[in-house]
N, C-alpha and C positions, 0 to 999 in steps of 0.2 A: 464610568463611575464604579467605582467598587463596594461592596454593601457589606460590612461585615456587624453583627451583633452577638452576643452572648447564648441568647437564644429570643426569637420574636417572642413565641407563645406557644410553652412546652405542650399543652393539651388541655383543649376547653369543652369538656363533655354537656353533652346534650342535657343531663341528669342535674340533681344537686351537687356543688360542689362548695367547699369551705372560702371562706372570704381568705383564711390565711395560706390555702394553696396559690389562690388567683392573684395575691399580691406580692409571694413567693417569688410566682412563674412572670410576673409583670415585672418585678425588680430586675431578674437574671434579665428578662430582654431590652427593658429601657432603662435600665439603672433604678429608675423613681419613677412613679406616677401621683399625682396631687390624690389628696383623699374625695375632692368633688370628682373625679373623672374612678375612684373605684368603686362608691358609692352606687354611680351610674350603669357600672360593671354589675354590681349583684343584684341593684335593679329589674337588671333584663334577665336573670335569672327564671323569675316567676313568668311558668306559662310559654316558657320561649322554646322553640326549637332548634335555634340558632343563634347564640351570641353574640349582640351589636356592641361594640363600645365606642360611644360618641365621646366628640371632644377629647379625643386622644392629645395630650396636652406633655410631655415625660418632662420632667425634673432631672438635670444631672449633676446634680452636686460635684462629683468625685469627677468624673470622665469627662477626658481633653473632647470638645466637640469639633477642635478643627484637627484632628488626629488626620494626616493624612490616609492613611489605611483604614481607617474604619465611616461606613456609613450611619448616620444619626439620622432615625424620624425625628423631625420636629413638631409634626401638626398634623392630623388627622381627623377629619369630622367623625366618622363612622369605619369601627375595625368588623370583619365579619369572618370567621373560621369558623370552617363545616370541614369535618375529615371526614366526612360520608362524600361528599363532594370532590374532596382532592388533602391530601395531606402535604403536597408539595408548595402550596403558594397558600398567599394569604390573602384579602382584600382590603385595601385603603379603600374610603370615597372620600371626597369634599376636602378642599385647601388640604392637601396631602403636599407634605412639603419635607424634600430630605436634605443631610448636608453629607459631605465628603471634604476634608478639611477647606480649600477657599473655595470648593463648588457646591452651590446651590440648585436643587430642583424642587420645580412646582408642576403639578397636574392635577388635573378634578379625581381620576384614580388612577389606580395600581394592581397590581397583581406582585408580591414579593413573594421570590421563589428563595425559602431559608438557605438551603442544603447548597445552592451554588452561589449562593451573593449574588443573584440578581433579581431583576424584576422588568416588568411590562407596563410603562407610563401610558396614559389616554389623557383624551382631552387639554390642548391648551397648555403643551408640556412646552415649558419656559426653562432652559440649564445657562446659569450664569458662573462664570468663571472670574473671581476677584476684582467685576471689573472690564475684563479685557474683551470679554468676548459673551455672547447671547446667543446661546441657540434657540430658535421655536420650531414648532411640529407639532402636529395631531397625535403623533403616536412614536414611543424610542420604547424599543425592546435590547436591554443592559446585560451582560453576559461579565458575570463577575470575576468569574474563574479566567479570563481573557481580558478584559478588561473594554470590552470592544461594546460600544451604543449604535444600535442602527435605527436611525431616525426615517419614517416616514409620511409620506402626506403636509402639502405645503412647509417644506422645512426652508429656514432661513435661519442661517451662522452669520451674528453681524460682529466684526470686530474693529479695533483702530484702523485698518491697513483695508479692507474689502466687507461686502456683503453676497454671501451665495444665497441663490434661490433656486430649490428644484424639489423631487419628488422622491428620493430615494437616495440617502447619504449614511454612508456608516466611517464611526467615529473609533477611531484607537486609540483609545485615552493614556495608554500609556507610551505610547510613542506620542503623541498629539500630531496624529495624522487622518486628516478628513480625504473623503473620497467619495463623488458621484458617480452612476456608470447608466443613468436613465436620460439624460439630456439636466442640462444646468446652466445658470449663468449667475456668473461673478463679475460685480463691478466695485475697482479700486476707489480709491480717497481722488485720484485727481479725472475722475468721470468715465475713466478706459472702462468698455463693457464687454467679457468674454462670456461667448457659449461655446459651449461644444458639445458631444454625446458623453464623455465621460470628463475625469478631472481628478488629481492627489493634491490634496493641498497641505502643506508643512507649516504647523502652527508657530511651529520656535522660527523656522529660518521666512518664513513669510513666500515661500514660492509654491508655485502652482505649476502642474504638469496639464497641459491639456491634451486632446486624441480624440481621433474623430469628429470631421466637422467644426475644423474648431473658426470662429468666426469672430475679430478682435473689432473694434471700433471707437473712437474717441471723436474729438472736435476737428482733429486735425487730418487722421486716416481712419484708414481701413484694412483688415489685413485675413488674408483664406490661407486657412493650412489642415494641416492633419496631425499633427504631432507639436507642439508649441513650449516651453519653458517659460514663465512668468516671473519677474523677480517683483512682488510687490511694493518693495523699498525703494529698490534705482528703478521701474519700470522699465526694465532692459528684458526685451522678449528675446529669446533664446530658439535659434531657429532647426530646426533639425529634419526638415520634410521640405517638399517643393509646396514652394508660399511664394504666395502673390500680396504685396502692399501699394494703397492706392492711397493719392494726396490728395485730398480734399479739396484744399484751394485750388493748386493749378493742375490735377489730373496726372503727376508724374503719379509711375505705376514700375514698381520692381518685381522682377523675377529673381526669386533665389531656391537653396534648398540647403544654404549651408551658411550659419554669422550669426550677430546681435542684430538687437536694434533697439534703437530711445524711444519708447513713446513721447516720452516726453520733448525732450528736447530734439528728435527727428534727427538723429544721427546714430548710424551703423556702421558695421564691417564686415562684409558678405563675401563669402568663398566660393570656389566651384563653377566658374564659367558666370555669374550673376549676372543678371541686366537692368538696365535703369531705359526706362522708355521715359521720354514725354509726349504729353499731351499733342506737341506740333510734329510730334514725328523724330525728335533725334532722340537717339540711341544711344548706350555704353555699357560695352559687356568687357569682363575681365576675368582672370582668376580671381585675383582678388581687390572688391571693391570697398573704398572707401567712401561714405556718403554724408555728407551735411544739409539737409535739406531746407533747412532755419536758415541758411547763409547760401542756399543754392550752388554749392560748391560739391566737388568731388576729386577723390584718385583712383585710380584704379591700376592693376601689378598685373603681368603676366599675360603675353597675346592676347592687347588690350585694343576692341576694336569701337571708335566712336564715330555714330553714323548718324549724318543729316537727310532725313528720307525727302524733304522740301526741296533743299538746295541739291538734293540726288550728292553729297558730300561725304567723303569717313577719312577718318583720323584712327588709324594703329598704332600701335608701340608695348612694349614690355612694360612700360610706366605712362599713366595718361593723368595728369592736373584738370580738370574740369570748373571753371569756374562760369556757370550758367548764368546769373545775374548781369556778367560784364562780357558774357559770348566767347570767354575764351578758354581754349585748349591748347594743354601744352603736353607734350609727348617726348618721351627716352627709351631707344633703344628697338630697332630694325622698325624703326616710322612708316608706314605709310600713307598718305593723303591723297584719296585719287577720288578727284572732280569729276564726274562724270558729266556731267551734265558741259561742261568746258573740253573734254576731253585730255583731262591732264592727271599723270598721277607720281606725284613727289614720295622719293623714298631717300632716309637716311639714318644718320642716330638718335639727332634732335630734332624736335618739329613744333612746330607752333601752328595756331587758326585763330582767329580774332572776325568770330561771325558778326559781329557790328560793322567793322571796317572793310571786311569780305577780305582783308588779307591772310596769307598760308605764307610759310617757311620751311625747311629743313638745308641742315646743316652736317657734318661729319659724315664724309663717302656721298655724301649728296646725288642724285640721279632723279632725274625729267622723265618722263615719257608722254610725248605729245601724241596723240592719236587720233587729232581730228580730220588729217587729213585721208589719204588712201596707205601712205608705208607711215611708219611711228618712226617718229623724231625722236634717236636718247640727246640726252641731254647732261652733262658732266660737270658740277664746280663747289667752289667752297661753301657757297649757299647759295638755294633755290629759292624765288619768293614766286608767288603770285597775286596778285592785286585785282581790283575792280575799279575801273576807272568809270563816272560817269552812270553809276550805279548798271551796265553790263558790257563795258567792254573790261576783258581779262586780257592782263599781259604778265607774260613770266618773264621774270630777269634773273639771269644767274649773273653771280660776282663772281672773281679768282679765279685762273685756270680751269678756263672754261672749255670744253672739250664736246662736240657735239656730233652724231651721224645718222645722218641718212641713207637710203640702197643707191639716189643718186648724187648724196651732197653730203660733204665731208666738211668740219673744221676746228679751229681753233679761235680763242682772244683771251681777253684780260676779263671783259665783262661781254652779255649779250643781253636783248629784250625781244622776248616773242610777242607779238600784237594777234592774239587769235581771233580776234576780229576784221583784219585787211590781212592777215598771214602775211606779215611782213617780219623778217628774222633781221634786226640790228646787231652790227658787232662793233666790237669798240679795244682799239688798244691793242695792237700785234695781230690784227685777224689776219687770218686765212683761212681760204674755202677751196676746198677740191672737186672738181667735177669730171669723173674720168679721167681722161690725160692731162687738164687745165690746172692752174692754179692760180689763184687773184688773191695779192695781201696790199694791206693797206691800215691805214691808223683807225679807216671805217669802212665797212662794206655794210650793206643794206639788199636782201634778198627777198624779193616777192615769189609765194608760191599759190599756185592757181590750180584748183583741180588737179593738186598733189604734184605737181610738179613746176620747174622752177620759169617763172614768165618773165621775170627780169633781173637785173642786181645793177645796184650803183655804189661808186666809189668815191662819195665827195669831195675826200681829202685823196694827196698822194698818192699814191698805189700801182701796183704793177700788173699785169697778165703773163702767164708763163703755159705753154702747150710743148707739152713732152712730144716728140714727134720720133726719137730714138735714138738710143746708144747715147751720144753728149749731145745732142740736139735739138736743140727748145726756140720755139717763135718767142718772142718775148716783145713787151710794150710796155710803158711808161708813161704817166701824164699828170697831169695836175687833180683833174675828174674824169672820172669813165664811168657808158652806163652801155651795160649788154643787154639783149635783149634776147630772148629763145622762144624756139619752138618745137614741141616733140624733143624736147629732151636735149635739142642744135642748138648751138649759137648761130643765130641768126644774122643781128649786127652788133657791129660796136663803135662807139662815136665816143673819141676822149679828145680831151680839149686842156692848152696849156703844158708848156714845155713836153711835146711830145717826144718822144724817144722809142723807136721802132728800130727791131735786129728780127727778120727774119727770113723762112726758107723759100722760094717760089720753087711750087711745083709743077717741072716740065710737062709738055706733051705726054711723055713717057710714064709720068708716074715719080721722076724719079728727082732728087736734086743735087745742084752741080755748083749751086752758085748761093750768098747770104749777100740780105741786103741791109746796111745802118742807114737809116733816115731819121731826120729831126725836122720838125714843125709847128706850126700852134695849135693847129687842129687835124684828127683824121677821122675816119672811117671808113670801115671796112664792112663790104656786105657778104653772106654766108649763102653755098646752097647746101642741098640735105648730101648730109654725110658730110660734111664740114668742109666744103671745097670751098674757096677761094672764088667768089665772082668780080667782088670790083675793092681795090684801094685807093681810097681819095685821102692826100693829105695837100693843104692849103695855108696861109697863102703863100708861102716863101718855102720849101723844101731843099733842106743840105743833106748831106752825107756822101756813101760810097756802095759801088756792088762789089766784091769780091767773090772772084771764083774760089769752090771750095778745095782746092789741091794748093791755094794757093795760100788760104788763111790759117793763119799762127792762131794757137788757143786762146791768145789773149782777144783776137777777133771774134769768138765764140760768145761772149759774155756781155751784157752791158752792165754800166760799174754797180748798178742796185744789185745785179742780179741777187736774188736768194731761195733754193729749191729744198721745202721745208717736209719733203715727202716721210722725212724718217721720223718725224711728229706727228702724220696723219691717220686718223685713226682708220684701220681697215674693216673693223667689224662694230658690231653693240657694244660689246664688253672691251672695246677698248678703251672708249669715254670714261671709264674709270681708271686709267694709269696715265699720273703726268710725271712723264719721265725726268730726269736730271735734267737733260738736253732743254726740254722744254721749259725750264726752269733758268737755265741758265739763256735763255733765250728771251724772255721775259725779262728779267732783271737788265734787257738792256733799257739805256737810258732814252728817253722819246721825247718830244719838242711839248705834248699835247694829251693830255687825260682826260677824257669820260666814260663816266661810268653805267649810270642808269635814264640817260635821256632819250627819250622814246620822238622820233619825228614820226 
């Protein structure tokens, strides 16, 4: 408030002085004084040693009183000037009351220091502003020449937009900028309540700076920072420190130190690594997070990692969709989802989770990695899904050029389903499996693995066996069903049944061979010892064919008519389950009697 007058009261001597000095000196400082308040004035003349003038009352005809530049008394019970005392201030008492064009002040008194336009308020000091705004306080000491009010002891600024309460605020009235720096709290229009140790509040633009300690709270959250931005209009807190905000109803709790955020409406957009915790434990941390927490939803940008600490579950990706009300996430770009708790972890472009349904996906460059067992199974196709059957058995399915490897099991198909609960690996649709020098394809293979290694495999439909033995030389069989059986890594036995068809080597005494044999039947088996020797061939009931010596057999005796040896498809390492060659494309696109896809026996 700025205090400007002509002059208060040139000089009011202790001695006799003329009524027409004192009305002079009373005109130049308040324009006009009523004749009962000068009356009152020479009054106290007699016998006095210091001059009261009660009922200070001015008259101003002429003078604009809402002049914004200049300060006007209005009301004073009692004026007291002693220049033995002080010549720099004056004393108001009682309903002391000024204006400043639309600002009003009142206090029981005053001290007015002429010379700089300001003054020292006591008691019960009330400053209104047209209206808008109310300050109270014990005591505001006015600095004219600055324009700056520092209010102290129980102050409270109430306006449309908040109410501050604290102990020590100074005012810049020409900027209209308030500022605590003792501890404060401010509570807006829709019930948000901040403290903190200091605070800048901007009367025209309505925001608040907060710092140290600053501590925000409403119906909905809760929020701890050090450094804060308050917009009192959008209630969009402005985050610029590491802040913690907690959800009142269900306990989600963010970490950030960089974004917005709604009070009100409970949505933000938080940078810098951010995370979102709930209450049961799942996580999502991003560069940058997007939050709705009214609609339980979220996104999140930038090595984005979403983690279920319950189901031991997390979802990555460059972009994550979050929509918590309906359990689901959805993820773009270098995905990862690994189940731990299942021992599975899906990586691709796209990715999906739907914790309701326990289902997971990923798609584009897709890749498995099963790891429950002793070696890790990759896993290669157009899309990886995983499911919960039966609320816990989990089986992975990949669709499309499916490409898979093991240290001791190699293959290929159209589709496959892993059952990691019986570790049973279904293939479906052009499979093939390699195992060492063997090869078994068929329209289905079915492999059981046991303590990481493989205890059996069956081929219900169709399918063939092939054993590289060298150079152009392969056992080879044929049947309607076939099921092996291993052990330690051997083929043990093998019993196929239905249009059998047998072309192989018998190896001599020697070691060596001389001679291939074509047999056909309905049924065979063949039992193994270790190191894959040959102990016994039974095929039943009725057996044709031929032996030919090998000097004597033409290449077309070499083959039977399925033959097909699919080695230059097989994958030799991890990293090859990600390249499906042309070969194997064109391999596929042949035509087949019989498609499935996803049925899990």
């Amino acid at each position: 408030m700025h205090i400007s007058t002509n002059s208060m009261l040139q000089r009011v001597k202790n001695s006799v002085f003329s009524a027409r000095v004192l009305l002079l000196l009373m005109c130049v400082s308040f324009a006009a004084i009523s004749h009962h308040a000068y009356s009152q004035a020479v009054a106290a003349r007699n016998g006095a040693t210091t001059p009261h003038l009660r009922r200070i009352t001015p008259i101003i005809p002429d003078a604009n009183r809402f002049d914004p530049g200049k300060v006007f008394l209005e009301n004073a019970d009692v004026l007291v000037a002693d220049e033995h005392r002080s010549t720099e201030y004056r004393v108001l008492r009682g309903n002391v009351r000024f204006r400043r064009g639309d600002m009003t002040l009142r206090c029981d008194s005053a001290y007015f220091y002429e010379a700089s336009s300001s003054l020292d308020a006591f008691g019960h000091v009330v400053m209104n502003q047209a209206d808008t705004m109310t300050v109270y306080c014990d005591r505001m000491h006015y600095f004219g020449d600055v324009e700056v009010a520092k209010l102290r002891r129980n102050v409270r600024v109430v306006n449309s937009s908040m109410t501050v309460t604290t102990d020590s605020l100074d005012y810049d009235m020409f900027n209209n900028v308030a500022r605590y720096f003792s501890g404060g709290t401010v509570v807006d229009k829709s019930g948000t309540r901040i403290t903190s140790n200091v605070a800048r509040y901007e009367h025209d633009t309505k925001k608040v700076q907060f710092t140290s300690k600053v501590h925000m709270k409403n119906d909905k959250m809760e929020l701890f920072t050090d450094i804060l931005d308050y917009d009192m209009r959008t209630h969009i807190a402005t985050i610029e420190d590491e802040t913690k905000i907690v959800s009142l109803a269900d306990g989600h709790t963010i970490y950030t130190s960089n974004g917005w955020y709604n009070m009100s409406s409970e949505e933000g957009t938080l940078y810098d690594r951010s995370t979102i915790k709930a209450k049961d434990g799942q996580t999502i941390v991003g560069d940058v997070v997007y939050y709705d927490r009214k609609n339980d939803k979220g996104q999140a940008q930038g090595n984005v990692v979403l983690t279920d600490e319950k189901a031991q579950r997390t979802l990555k990706g460059d972009v994550v969709d979050y929509d918590r009300k309906n359990g689901i996430g959805k993820a773009r770009g270098n995905v990862v989802i690994t189940d731990e708790k299942n021992k599975v972890i899906l990586q691709g472009e796209v990715g999906y989770h739907n914790e309701k349904t326990k289902e997971s996906y990923v798609t584009e460059n897709a890749l498995a990695r099963e790891f429950s067992q002793k070696d890790t199974v990759y896993i290669h196709a157009d899309t990886l899904r995983t499911i919960t059957v039966d609320n816990e058995k989990r089986i992975l399915i990949a669709n499309k050029y499916v490409r898979f490897y093991r240290k001791d099991l190699q293959g290929v198909c159209d589709s496959a389903a892993v059952s990691e609960q019986d570790s049973i690996l279904n293939l479906y649709r052009h499979a093939v499996v390699w195992s060492e020098g063997r090869q078994i394809s068929g329209e289905e293979i079915n492999v059981h693995v046991k303590d990481s290694v493989v205890d059996w495999a069956t081929l219900p439909k169709p399918g063939m066996l092939i054993e590289h033995l060298g150079e152009e030389y392969y056992n080879q069989l044929s049947g309607r069903m076939m099921k092996a059986s291993f052990e330690n890594q051997e083929l043990r036995q093998l019993d196929v049944s239905g249009d059998v068809e047998a072309l192989f080597y018998p190896m001599e005494n020697d070691s060596t061979y001389n001679k291939l044999v074509n047999a056909n039947s309905a049924y065979l088996t063949i039992n193994m010892k270790p190191k894959q020797e040959v102990e016994k061939i039974k095929m039943w009931p009725d057996v044709t064919g031929k032996v030919i010596p090998l000097f004597l057999a033409k290449r077309s005796d070499l083959r039977l008519e399925k033959f097909r040896w699919f080695d230059s498809i097989r994958p030799k390492e991890p990293g090859d389950v990600m390249v499906v060659s042309d070969e194997m494309r064109q391999i596929f696109g042949e035509a087949v009697s019989t498609r499935r896809t996803t049925v899990v026996r």
